[in-house]
C-alpha positions as CSV (number, residue, x, y, z in Angstrom):
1,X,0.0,0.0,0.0
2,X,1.1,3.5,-1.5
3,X,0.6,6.5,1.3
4,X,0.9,10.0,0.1
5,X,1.3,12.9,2.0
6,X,-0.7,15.1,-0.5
7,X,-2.7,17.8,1.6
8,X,-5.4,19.4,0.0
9,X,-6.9,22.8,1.4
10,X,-10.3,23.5,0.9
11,X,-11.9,26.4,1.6
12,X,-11.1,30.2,0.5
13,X,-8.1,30.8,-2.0
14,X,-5.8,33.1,-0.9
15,X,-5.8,36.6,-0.9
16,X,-2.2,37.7,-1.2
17,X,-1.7,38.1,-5.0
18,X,-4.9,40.2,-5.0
19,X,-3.1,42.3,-2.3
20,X,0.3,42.8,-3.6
21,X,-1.2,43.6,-7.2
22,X,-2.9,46.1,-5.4
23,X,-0.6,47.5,-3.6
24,X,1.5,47.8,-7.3
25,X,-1.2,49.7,-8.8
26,X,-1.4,52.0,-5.8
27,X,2.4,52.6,-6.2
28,X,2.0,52.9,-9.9
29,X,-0.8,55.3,-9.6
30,X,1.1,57.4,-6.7
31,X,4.4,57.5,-9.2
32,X,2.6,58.6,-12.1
33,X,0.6,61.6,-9.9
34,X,4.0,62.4,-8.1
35,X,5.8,62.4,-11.6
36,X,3.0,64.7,-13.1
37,X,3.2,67.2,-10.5
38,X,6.9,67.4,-11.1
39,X,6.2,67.9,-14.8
40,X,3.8,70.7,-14.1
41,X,6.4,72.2,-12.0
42,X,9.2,72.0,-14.1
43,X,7.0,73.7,-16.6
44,X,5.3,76.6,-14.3
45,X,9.2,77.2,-13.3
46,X,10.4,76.8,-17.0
47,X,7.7,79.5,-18.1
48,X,8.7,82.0,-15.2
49,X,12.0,82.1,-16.2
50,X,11.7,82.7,-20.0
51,X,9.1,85.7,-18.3
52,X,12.0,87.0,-16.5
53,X,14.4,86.7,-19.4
54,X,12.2,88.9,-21.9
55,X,11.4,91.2,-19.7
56,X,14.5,91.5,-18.0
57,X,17.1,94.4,-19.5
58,X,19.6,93.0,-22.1
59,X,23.1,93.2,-20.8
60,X,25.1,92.7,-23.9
61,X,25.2,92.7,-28.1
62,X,25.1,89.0,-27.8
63,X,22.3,89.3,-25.4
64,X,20.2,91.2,-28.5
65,X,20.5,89.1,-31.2
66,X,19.7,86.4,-28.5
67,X,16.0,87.4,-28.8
68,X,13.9,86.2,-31.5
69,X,11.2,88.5,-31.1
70,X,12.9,92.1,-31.5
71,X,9.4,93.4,-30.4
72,X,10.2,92.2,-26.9
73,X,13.3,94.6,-27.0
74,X,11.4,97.6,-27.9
75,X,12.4,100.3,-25.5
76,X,14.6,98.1,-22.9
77,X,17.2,99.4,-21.2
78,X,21.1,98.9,-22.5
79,X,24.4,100.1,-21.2
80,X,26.9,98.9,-23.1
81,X,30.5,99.4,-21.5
82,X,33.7,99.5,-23.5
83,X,32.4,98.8,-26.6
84,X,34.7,99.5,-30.2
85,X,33.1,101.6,-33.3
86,X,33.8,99.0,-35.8
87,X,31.7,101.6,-38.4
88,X,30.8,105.1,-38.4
89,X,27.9,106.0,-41.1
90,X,27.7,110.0,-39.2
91,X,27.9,112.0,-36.5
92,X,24.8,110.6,-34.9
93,X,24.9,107.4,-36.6
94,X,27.1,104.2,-36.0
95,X,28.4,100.3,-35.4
96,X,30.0,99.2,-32.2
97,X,30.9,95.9,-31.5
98,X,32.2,94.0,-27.8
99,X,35.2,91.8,-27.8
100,X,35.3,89.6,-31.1
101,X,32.0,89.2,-31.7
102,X,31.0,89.8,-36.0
103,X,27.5,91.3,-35.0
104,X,27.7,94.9,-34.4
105,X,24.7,96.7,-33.0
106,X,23.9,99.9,-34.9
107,X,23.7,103.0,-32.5
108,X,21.9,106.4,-33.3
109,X,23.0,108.9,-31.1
110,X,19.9,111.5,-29.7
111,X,20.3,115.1,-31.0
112,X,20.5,116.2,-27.4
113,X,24.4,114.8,-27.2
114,X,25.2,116.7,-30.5
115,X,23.8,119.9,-30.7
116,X,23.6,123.5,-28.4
117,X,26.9,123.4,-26.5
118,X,27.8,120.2,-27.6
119,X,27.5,120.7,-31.5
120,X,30.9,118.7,-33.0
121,X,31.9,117.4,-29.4
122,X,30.9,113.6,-29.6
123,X,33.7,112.6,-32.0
124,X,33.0,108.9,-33.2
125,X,35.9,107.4,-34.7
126,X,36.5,103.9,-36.0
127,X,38.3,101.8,-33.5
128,X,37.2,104.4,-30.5
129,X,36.6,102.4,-27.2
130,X,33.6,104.4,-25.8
131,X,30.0,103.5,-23.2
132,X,26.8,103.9,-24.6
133,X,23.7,103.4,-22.9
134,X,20.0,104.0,-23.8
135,X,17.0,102.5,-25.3
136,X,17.1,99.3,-27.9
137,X,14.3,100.1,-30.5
138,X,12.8,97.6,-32.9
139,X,12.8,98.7,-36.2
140,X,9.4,98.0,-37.3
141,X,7.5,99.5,-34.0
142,X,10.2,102.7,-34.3
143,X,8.1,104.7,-36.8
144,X,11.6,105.9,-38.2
145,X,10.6,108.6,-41.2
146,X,12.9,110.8,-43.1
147,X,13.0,114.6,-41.6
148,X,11.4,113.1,-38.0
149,X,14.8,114.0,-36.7
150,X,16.6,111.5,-39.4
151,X,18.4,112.2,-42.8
152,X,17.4,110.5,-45.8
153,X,20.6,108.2,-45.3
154,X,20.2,107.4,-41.9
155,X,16.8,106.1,-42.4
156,X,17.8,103.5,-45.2
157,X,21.0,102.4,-42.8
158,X,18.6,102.0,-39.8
159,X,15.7,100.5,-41.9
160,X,17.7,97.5,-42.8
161,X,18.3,96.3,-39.1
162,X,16.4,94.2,-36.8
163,X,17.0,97.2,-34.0
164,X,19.2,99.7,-33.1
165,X,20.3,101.3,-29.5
166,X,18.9,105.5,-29.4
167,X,21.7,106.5,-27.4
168,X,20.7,108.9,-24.4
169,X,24.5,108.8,-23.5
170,X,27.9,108.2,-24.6
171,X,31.3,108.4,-22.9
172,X,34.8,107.9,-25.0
């Protein structure tokens, strides 16, 4: 005679894979809820800072052709220290340029530097280290016209840039 030691349970199957399946969906769930809110952050905090940067003053040259949009630069705020004429198109009217970069940024000086007492006193020469500071204008929101304070030349120059710096100061 064979024994065997087979033992079967009856009653209720257990409830441990039900569970620990349900403890993995709860952990799924939480991870996915934790991970979205982290998302959401990292946007909300992504959004701020691109806010701050365009409305922000631009520092630098580099810093204005950074900006896609010239119509976010339209009257911000620029000092511009130790900067080189790499072009001068007149007396009010000229290209500076900081360290080696190839972009100049075109610079219109405001009749108020050149005129009265200080008719032929700014000097801009090519090569000239000098500080400029004043307001970036985008070209298209500028309403530049010929005789509204600007020569027939000027306006062409100024015309075909992005935006230019109306100088309200300048030091050599």
């Amino acid at each position: 005679m064979e024994t065997t030691n087979d033992v079967r349970l009856v009653g209720k199957p257990s409830k441990l894979p039900l569970i620990i399946l349900g403890l993995l969906v709860l952990a799924l769930l939480g991870y996915l809820l934790w991970h979205s809110g982290k998302a959401q952050e990292g946007a909300e905090q992504g959004q701020q800072q691109m806010q701050q940067q365009v409305g922000a003053d631009v520092r630098d040259i580099a810093g204005v052709y950074g900006v896609t949009n010239t119509a976010d630069l339209h009257n911000r705020n620029l000092a511009l220290e130790d900067v080189t004429v790499s072009r001068v198109i007149s007396d009010r009217l000229f290209y500076v340029h900081q360290g080696n970069e190839a972009q100049p940024l075109l610079v219109y000086l405001a009749d108020r530097l050149d005129e009265g007492e200080n008719e032929g006193g700014v000097r801009i020469q090519v090569g000239q280290k000098l500080s400029v500071s004043g307001e970036l204008k985008d070209v298209s929101q500028a309403g530049i016209d010929e005789g509204d304070d600007y020569a027939a030349d000027e306006v062409g120059i100024i015309r075909g840039e992005r935006v230019y710096l109306e100088a309200k100061r300048t030091n050599s």
